[in-house]
C-alpha positions in Angstrom: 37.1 -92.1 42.8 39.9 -93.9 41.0 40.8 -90.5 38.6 40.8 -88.4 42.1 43.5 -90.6 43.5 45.4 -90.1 40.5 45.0 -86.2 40.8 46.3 -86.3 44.5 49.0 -88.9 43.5 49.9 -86.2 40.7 49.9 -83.3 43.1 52.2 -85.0 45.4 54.5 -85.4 42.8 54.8 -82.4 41.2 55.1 -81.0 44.9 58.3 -83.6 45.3 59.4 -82.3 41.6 58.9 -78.8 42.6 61.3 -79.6 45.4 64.1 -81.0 43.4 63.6 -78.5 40.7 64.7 -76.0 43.4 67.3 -78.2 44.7 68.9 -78.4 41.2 68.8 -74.4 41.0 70.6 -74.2 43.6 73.5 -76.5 42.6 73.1 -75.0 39.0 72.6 -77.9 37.6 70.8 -76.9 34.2 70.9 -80.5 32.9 68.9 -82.3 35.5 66.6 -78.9 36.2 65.8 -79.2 32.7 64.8 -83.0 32.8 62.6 -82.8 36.2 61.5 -79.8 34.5 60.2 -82.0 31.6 58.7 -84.2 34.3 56.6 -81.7 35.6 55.2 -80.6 32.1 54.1 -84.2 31.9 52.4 -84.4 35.3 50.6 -80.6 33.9 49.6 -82.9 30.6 47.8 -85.4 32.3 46.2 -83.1 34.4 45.2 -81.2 31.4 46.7 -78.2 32.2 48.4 -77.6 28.9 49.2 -74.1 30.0 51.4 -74.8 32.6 52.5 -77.7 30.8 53.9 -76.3 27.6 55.4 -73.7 30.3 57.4 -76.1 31.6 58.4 -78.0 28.3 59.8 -74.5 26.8 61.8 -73.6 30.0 63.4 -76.7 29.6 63.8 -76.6 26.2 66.0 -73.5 26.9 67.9 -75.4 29.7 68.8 -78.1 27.4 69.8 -75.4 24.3 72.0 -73.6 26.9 73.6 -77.2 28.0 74.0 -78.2 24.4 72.1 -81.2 24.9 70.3 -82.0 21.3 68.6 -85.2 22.9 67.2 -83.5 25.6 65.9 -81.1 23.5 64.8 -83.9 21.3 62.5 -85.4 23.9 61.2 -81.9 25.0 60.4 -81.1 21.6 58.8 -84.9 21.3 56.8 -84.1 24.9 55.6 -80.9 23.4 54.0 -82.6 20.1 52.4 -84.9 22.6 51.0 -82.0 24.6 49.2 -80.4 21.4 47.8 -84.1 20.3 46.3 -84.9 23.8 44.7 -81.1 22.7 44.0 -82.5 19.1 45.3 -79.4 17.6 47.4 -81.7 15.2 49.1 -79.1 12.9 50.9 -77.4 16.3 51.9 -81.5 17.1 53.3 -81.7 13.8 55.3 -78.6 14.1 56.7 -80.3 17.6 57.7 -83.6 16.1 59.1 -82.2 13.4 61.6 -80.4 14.8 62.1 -83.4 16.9 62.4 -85.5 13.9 65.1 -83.1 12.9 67.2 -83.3 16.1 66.9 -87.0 16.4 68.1 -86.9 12.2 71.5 -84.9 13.8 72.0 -87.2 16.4 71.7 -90.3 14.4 68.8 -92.3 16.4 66.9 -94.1 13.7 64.7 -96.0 16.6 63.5 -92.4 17.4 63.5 -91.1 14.3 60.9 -94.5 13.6 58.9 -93.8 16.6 58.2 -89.8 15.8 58.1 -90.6 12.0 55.1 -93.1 13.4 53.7 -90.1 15.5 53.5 -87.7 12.3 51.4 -90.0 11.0 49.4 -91.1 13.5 48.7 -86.4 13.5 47.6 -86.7 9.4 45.7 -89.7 9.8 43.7 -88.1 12.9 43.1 -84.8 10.5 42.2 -87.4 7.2 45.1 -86.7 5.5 46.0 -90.1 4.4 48.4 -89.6 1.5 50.7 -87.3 4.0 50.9 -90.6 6.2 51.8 -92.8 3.3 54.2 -90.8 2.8 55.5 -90.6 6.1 55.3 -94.5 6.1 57.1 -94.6 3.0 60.2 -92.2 4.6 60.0 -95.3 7.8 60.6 -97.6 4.6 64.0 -95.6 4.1 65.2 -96.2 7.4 67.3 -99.2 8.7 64.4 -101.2 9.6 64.4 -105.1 11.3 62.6 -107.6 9.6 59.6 -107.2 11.9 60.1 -103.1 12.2 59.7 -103.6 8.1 56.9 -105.9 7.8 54.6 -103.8 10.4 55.5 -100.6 8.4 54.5 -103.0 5.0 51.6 -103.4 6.7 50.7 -100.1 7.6 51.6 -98.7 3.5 49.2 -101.8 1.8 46.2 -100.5 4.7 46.7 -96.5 3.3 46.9 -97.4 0.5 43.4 -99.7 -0.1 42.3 -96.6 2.1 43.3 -94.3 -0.5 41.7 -95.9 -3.1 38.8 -95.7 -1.2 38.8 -91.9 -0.8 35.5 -90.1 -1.8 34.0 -86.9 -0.8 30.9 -86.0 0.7 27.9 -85.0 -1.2 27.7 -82.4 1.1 31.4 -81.5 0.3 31.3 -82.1 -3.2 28.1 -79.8 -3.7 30.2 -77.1 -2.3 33.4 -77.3 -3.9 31.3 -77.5 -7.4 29.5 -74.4 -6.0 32.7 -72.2 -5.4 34.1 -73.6 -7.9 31.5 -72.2 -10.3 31.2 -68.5 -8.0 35.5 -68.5 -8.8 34.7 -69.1 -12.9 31.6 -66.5 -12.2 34.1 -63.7 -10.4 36.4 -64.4 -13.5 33.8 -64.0 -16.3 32.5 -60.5 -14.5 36.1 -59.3 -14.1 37.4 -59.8 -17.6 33.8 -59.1 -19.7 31.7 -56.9 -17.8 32.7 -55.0 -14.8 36.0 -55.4 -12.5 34.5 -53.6 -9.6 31.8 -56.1 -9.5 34.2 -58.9 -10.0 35.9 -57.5 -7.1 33.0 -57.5 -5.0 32.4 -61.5 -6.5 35.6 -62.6 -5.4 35.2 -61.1 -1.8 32.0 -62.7 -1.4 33.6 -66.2 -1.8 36.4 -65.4 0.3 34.2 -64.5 3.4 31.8 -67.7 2.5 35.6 -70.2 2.2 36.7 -68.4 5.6 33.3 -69.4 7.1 32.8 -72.7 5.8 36.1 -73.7 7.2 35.8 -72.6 10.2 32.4 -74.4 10.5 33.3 -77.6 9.0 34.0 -80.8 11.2 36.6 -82.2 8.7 40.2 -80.7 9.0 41.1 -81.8 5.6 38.2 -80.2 4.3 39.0 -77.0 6.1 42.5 -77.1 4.7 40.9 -77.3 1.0 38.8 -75.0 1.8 41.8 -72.4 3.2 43.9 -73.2 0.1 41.0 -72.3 -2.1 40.9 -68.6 -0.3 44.9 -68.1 -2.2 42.8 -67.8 -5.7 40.6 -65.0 -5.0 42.8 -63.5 -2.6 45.3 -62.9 -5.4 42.6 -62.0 -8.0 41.5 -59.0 -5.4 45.3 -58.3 -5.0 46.3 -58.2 -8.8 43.0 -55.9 -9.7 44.3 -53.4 -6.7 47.7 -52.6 -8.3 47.9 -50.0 -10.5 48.9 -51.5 -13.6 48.6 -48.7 -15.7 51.5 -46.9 -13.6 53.9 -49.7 -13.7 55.5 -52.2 -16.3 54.1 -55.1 -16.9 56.9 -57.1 -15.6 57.3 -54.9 -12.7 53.7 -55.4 -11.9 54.3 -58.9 -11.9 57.4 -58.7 -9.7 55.1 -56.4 -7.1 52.2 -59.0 -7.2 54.4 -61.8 -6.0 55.2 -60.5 -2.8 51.8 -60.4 -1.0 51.4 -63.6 -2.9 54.2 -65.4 -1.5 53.2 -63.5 2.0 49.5 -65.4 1.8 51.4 -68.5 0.7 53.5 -68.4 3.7 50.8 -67.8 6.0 49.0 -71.0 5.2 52.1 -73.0 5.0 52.2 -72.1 8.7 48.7 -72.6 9.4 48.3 -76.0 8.3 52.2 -76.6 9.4 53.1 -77.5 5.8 57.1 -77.7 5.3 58.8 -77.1 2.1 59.3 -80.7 1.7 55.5 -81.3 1.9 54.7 -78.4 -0.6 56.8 -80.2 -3.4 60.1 -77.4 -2.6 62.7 -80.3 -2.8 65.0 -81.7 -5.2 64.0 -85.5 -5.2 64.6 -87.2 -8.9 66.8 -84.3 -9.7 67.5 -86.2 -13.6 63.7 -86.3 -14.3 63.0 -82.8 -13.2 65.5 -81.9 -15.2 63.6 -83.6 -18.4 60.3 -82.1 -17.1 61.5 -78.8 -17.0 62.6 -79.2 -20.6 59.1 -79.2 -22.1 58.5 -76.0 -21.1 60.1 -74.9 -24.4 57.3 -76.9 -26.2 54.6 -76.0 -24.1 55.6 -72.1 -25.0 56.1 -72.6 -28.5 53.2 -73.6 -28.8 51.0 -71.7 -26.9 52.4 -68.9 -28.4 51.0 -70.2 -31.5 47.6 -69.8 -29.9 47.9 -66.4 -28.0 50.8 -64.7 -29.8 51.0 -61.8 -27.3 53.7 -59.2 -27.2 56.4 -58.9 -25.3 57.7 -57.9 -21.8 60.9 -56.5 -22.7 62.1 -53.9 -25.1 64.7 -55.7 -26.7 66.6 -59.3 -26.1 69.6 -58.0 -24.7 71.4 -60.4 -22.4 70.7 -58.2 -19.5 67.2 -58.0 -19.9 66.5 -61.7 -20.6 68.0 -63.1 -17.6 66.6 -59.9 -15.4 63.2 -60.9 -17.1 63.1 -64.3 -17.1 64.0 -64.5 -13.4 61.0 -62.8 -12.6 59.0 -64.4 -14.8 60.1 -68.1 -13.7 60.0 -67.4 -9.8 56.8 -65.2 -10.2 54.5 -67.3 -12.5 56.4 -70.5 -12.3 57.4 -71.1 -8.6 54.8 -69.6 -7.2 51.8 -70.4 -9.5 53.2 -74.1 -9.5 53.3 -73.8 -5.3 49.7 -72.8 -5.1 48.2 -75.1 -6.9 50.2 -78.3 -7.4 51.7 -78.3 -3.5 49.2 -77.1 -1.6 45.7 -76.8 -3.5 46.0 -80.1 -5.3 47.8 -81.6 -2.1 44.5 -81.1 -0.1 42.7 -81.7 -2.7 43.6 -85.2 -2.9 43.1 -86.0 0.7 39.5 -85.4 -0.1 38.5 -86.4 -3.5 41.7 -88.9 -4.4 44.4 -88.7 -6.8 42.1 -88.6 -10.3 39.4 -86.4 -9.0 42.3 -84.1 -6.9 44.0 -83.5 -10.2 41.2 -82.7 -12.2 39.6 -80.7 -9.4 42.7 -78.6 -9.3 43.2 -78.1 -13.1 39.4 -77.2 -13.8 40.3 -74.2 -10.9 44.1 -73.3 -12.5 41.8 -72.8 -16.1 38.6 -70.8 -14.3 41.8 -68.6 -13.3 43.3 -67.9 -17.0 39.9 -67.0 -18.2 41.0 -63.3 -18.6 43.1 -64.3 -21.6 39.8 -65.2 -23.9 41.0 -67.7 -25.3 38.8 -71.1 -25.9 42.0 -72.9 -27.4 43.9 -71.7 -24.9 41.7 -73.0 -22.0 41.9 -76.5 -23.6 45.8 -76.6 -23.6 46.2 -75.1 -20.3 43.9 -77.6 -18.8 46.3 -80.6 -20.7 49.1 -78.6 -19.3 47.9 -78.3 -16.3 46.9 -82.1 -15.7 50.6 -83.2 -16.9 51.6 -80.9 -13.8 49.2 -82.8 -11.4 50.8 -86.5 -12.6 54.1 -85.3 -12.3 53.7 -83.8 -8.7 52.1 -86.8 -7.7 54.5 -89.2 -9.0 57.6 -87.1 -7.2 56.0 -85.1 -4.6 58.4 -82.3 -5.8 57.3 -79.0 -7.7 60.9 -78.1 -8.9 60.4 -79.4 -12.4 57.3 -78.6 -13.2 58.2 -74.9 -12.1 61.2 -74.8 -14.4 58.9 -75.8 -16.8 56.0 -73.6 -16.1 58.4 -70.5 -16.3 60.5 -71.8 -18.7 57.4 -72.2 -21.5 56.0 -68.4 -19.9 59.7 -67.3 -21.1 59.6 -68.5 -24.2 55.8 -66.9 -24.7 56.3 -63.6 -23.5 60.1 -63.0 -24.0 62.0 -65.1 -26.6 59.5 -65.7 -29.7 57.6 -62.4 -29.3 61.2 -61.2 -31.3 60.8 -64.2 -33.4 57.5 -65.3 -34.7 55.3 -62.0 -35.5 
């Protein structure tokens, strides 16, 4: 009886709202038509009418762009998020507060920016991403906190943190990661020593079983694994579509990136990853530096154990900096983006940090199987691991890119000339 009150209480109100709403029209008053406006989204929100709602919140989302008004816009964008997590669609809340976040950052309000920072969290921890709300509790940390502000957000870091020790996955789940794990190395054996047409048909089997399972699952986080495991065939199937025979080798690499970083894109948007999250920032700028550096030992010596030939004809200046740009965006960048910020970032939400990086460096060497190499397959793995400790410790793939395309320079351009 009590909840029909409230509906007819509601009604009444948005009828009165309604009112002023036209009242304000006619004045031309876009500032207060955009806040009653915001008002009556609400009123749609608690009646569960999220249509109508998010109707409302993006008409006066408009009003406030056209006044100028970045707070306004700010609390629409704040009401929005709150619309999608009443829905428990998280990653569409996230997209919301974030942009929030980010109007709040230009005015200056560190009490908001607190309060949505808290929201974002509150989003991950709902999907079982707990080390995306440590760090979002860690960025709280940064902010000119009072003593009891600081001690509640202490709180809230030591309780992720026991949690994340505690992370483990299902046996359910862990049966069948192992499973596609072993169907990816299985797809890559076929392709590189029996048939690529059948590989082919391998790898499109597991895509259609990853898009199912996810879509089945109850777990978010193991749906997002799940999504980020579909980039590995899908590039496989990609790669073994392009007529390599009819192009350069590093023009074939230059062509494969682009539906790569297309896929990439889509599930960034999907599961409302930003560039920050991915690891595409420039925290610790000095010790990216240093890790991009051992790239140049990491080539020499896998050139030692592969000594393949090289991409370019000859090591004019032109062709080493047209080559090794393509090289360090194409293998580097977007190699280190796929599995270090967002297969190894999901990774961990399920399996921890040990288990996430060795999960994700057992699937980066099942996907350098083509270059038959047993030695190679060792190192890469070693490699590959470093990577994993170094995106964990600084959340940031910049180095570890440099250094990825940086040692894949040095193997297939520079000593090619030198070491024969």
């Amino acid at each position: 009886m009590s909840d029909g009150n409230n509906d007819k209480n509601s009604y009444r109100l948005l009828e009165n709202y309604n009112n002023l709403l036209e009242q304000f029209g006619k004045l031309k008053n876009g500032h207060m038509a955009a806040k009653v406006l915001v008002r009556i989204g609400d009123l749609y929100r608690d009646l569960m009418n999220h249509g109508k709602a998010m109707e409302n919140y993006n008409l006066a989302l408009k009003l406030f762009h056209d006044e100028d008004d970045t707070w306004g816009e700010a609390f629409t964008l704040e009401s929005m998020g709150n619309l999608w997590k009443s829905a428990k669609v998280y990653s569409e809340a996230r997209k919301f507060y974030q942009q929030s976040l980010e109007n709040f950052q230009v005015i200056g309000n560190w009490e908001m920016e607190k309060n949505i920072l808290n929201r974002i969290s509150g989003c991950y921890l709902a999907e079982g991403s707990i080390e995306d709300a440590l760090d979002v509790h860690k960025k709280i940390d940064e902010l000119p906190l009072d003593v009891a502000q600081f001690f509640i957000n202490q709180v809230h870091i030591k309780r992720l943190l026991n949690e994340i020790g505690g992370i483990r996955p299902t046996r359910a789940q862990s049966l069948t990661l192992i499973s596609y794990s072993l169907i990816l190395i299985l797809s890559e054996l076929v392709t590189t020593y029996y048939m690529t047409s059948w590989g082919i048909i391998l790898h499109v089997i597991l895509i259609s079983s990853l898009v199912i399972n996810s879509t089945l699952t109850k777990s978010v986080k193991f749906s997002y694994l799940l999504q980020a495991m579909i980039l590995l065939p899908l590039i496989r199937i990609m790669s073994l579509s392009i007529p390599v025979m009819e192009l350069e080798p590093l023009y074939w690499l230059a062509l494969m990136s682009v539906p790569v970083l297309a896929a990439v894109w889509m599930l960034m948007q999907g599961q409302c990853l930003s560039r920050k999250i991915v690891g595409l920032n420039s925290r610790n700028l000095i010790l990216q530096l240093l890790v991009g550096l051992t790239g140049l030992g990491f080539g020499f010596v896998e050139y030692l154990i592969l000594q393949p030939t090289a991409l370019i004809s000859n090591l004019s200046p032109v062709n080493v900096i047209f080559a090794g740009s393509i090289v360090i965006i194409s293998t580097g960048l977007l190699e280190e983006l796929v599995f270090r910020g967002i297969i190894q970032r999901n990774a961990e939400n399920i399996m921890g940090k040990v288990w996430g990086i060795i999960f994700t460096s057992l699937l980066f060497v099942g996907f350098n199987i083509s270059w038959n190499s047993p030695m190679d397959l060792l190192f890469i793995f070693g490699v590959s691991i470093f990577y994993g400790y170094i995106f964990q410790k600084t959340r940031s793939i910049l180095g570890i890119s440099v250094s990825h395309g940086i040692c894949n320079v040095v193997l297939f351009i520079i000593l090619p000339f030198f070491l024969i």
